[in-house]
C-alpha positions as CSV (number, residue, x, y, z in Angstrom):
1,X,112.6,-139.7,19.5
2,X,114.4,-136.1,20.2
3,X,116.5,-136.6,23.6
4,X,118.5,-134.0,25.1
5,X,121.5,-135.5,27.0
6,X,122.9,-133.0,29.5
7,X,126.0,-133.6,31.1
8,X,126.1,-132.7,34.9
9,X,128.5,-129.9,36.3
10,X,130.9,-128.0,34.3
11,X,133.6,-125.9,34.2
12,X,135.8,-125.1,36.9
13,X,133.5,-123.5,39.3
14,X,130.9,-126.0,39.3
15,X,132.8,-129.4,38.7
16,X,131.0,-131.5,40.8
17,X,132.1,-134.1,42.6
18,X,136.5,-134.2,42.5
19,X,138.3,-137.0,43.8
20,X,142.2,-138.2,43.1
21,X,142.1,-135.5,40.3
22,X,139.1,-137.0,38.6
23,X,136.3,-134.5,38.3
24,X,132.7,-135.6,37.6
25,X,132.4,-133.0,35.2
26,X,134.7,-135.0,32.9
27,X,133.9,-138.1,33.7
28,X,129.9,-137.6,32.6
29,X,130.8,-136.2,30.0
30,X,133.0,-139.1,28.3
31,X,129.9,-140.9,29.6
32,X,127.2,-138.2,27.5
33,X,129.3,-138.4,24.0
34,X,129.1,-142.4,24.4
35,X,125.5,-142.7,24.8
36,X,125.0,-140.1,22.3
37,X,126.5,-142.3,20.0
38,X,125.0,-145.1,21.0
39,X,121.5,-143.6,20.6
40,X,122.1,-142.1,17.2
41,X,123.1,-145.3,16.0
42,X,119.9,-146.5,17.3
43,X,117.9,-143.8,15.0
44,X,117.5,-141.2,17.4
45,X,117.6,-137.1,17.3
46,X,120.7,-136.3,19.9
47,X,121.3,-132.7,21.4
48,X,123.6,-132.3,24.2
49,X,123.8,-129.6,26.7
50,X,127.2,-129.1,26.4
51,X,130.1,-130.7,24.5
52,X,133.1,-129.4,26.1
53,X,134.3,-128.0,29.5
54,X,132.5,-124.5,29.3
55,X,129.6,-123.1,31.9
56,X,125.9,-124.2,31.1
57,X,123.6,-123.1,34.3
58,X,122.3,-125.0,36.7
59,X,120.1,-128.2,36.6
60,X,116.8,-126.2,35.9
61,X,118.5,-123.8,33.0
62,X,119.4,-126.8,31.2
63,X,116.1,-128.3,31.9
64,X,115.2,-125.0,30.1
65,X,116.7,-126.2,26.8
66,X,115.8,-129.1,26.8
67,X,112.0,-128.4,26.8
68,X,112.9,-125.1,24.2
69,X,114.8,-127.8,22.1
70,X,111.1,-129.6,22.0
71,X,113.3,-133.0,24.0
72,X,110.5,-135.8,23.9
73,X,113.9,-137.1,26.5
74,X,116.0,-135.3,29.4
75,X,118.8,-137.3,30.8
76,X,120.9,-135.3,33.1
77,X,124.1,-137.5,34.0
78,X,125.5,-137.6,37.2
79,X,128.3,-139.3,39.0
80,X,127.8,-139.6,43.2
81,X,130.8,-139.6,45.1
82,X,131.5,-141.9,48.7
83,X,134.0,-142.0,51.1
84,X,133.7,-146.2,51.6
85,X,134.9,-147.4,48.0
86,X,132.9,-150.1,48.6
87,X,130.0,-147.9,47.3
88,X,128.5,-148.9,44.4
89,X,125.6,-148.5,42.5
90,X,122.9,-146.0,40.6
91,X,120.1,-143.9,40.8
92,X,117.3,-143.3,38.1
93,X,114.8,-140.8,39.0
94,X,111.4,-139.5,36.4
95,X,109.2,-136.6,36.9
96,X,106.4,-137.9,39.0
97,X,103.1,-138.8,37.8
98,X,105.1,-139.7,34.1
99,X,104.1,-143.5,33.1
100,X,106.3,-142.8,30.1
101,X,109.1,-141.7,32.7
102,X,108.8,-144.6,34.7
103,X,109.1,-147.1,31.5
104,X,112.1,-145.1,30.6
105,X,113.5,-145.4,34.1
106,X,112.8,-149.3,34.4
């Protein structure tokens, strides 16, 4: 399977969510190069969206690439931020009307 991996934010002017001097920009993409891994090992084609901290366009450019890059896969990983740290939790979303999203998702 061909998945694209695309690691939300980037750069300095889009960093995303920035708290304590973390940014989520980093943090997803220390997340993106370990699933990467993990799903190479695992037999599958790996492209990511960006591998360092440089500018990519927005959530529908990247979505861009990923169809021109022929992605049977999107994963676009994000990191919320709260004010409570007692919040906790994730978030799985899949184009709607996909069964094959939905499996994925589950």
């Amino acid at each position: 399977m061909k998945i694209v991996i695309d690691p939300g934010h980037s750069g300095p002017l889009e960093p995303g969510a920035c708290a304590g001097g973390v940014r989520e920009c980093d943090v997803v993409l220390a997340i993106a190069g370990l699933l990467a891994e993990r799903l190479e090992d695992e037999g599958h084609a790996i492209w990511l969206t960006r591998t360092g901290d440089i500018a990519t366009g927005d959530l529908g450019f990247r979505a861009a690439l990923a169809n021109a890059q022929g992605a049977d896969v999107f994963v676009s990983i994000h990191a919320n931020s709260a004010a409570s740290p007692a919040a906790q939790g994730t978030e799985v979303y899949h184009y709607p009307g996909s069964s094959e999203g939905k499996r994925l998702a589950a």
